[in-house]
C-alpha positions as CSV (number, residue, x, y, z in Angstrom):
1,X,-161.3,-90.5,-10.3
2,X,-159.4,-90.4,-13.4
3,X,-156.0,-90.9,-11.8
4,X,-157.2,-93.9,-9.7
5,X,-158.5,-95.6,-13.2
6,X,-155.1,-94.6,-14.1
7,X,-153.2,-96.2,-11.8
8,X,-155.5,-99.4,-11.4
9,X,-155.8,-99.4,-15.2
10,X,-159.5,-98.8,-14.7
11,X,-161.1,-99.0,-18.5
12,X,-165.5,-99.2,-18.9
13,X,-165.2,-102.6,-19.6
14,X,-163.5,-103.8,-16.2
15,X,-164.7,-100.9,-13.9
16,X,-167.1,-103.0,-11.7
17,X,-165.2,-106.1,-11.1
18,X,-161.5,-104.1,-10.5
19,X,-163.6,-101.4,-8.1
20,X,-164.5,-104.8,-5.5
21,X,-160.8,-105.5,-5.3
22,X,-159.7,-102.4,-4.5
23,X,-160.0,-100.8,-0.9
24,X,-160.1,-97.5,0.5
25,X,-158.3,-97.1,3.9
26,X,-160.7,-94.4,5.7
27,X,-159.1,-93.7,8.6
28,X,-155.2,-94.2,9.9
29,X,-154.6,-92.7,13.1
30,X,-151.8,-92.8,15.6
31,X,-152.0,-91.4,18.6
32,X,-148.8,-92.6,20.1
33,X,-145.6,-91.2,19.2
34,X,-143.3,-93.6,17.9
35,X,-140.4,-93.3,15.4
36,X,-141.9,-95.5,12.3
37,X,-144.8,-97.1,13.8
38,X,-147.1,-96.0,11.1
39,X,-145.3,-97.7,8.3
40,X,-144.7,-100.8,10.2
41,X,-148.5,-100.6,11.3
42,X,-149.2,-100.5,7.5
43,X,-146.6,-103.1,6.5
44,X,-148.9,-105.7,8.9
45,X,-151.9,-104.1,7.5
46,X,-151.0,-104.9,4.0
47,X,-149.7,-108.5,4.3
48,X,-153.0,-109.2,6.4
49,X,-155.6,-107.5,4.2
50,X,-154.6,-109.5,1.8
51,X,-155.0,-112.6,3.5
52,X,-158.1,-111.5,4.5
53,X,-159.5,-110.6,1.3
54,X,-158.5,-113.7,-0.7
55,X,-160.5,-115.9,2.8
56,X,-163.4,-113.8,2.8
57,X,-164.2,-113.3,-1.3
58,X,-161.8,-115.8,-2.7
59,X,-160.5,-113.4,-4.9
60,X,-157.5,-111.6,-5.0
61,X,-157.4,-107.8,-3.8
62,X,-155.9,-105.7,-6.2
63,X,-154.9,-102.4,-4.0
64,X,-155.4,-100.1,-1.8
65,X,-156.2,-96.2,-1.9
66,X,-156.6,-93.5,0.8
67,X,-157.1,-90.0,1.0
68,X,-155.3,-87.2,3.0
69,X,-156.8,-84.1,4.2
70,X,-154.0,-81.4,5.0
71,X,-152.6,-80.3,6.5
72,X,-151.5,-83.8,6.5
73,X,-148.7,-84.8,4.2
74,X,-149.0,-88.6,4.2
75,X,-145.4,-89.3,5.5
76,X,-146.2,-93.1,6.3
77,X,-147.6,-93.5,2.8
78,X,-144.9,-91.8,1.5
79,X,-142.7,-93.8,3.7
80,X,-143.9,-96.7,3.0
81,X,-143.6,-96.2,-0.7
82,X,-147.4,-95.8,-1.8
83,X,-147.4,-94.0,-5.2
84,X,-148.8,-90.6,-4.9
85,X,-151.5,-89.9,-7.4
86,X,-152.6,-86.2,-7.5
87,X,-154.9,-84.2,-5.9
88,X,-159.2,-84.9,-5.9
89,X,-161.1,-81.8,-6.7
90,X,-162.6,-80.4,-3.6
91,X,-165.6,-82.8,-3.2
92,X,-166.8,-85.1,-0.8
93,X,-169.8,-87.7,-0.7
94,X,-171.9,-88.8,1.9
95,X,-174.0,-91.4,1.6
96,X,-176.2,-93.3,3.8
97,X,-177.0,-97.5,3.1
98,X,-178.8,-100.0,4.6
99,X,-178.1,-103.9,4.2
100,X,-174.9,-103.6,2.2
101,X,-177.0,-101.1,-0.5
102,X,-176.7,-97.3,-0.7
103,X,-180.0,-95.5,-0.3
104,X,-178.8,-92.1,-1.0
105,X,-174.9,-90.8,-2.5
106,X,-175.2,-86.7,-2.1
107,X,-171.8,-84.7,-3.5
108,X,-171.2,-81.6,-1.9
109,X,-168.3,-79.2,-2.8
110,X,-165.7,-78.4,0.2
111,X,-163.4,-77.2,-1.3
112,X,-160.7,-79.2,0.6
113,X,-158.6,-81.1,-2.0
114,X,-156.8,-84.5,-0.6
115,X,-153.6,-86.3,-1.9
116,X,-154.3,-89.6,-3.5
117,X,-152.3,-92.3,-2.8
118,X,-152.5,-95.6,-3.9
119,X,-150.9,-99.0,-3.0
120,X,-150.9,-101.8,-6.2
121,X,-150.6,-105.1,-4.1
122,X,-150.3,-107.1,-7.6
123,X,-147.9,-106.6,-10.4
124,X,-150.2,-106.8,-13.2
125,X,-152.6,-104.1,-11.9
126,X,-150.9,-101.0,-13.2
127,X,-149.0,-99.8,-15.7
């Protein structure tokens, strides 16, 4: 996505090796009602993730991105201060894989456009 290369400073040359260091947060739920708990559950996410990361690949991870279906408004990204990026264009992509390869990527237009946002977890990723 154009705005995620943006952002991450995405060019052809670097695409592959920045993509690895940057993770997409599925799925965030809450169920329990709580004044802030989302942002502080992704304050401990980020400082952990990170930690993580750098143990597991040796490498450091770049950022984060998720996705927000309305009628959603991501007020925990918002909160706590993820850049909002735009909107994607009504697609989505399932794809089945087996043994840490994908078999099979199908696009499929929904028609359901999500807000980007994105968290830079290292200075000298964007601009």
């Amino acid at each position: 996505m154009k705005s995620v290369d943006d952002f991450f400073l995405i060019n052809t040359e670097n695409r592959s090796e920045k993509l690895k260091k940057i993770m997409n947060n599925n799925v965030f739920r809450i169920v329990k009602n709580e004044p802030n708990l989302a942002t502080k559950i992704l304050r401990v996410f980020r400082k952990r993730i990170v930690k993580d990361y750098k143990k597991k690949f040796g490498e450091r991870l770049l950022g984060l991105i998720t996705f927000v279906e309305p009628p959603r408004e991501g007020v925990c990204y918002k909160a706590d201060n993820w850049d909002f990026l735009g909107k994607t264009k009504g697609f989505s992509c399932k794809r089945r894989g087996a043994e840490g390869e994908w078999i099979t990527k199908q696009w499929e237009k929904t028609g359901v456009k999500k807000m980007i946002f994105a968290k830079c977890l290292h200075r000298s990723v964007k601009k």
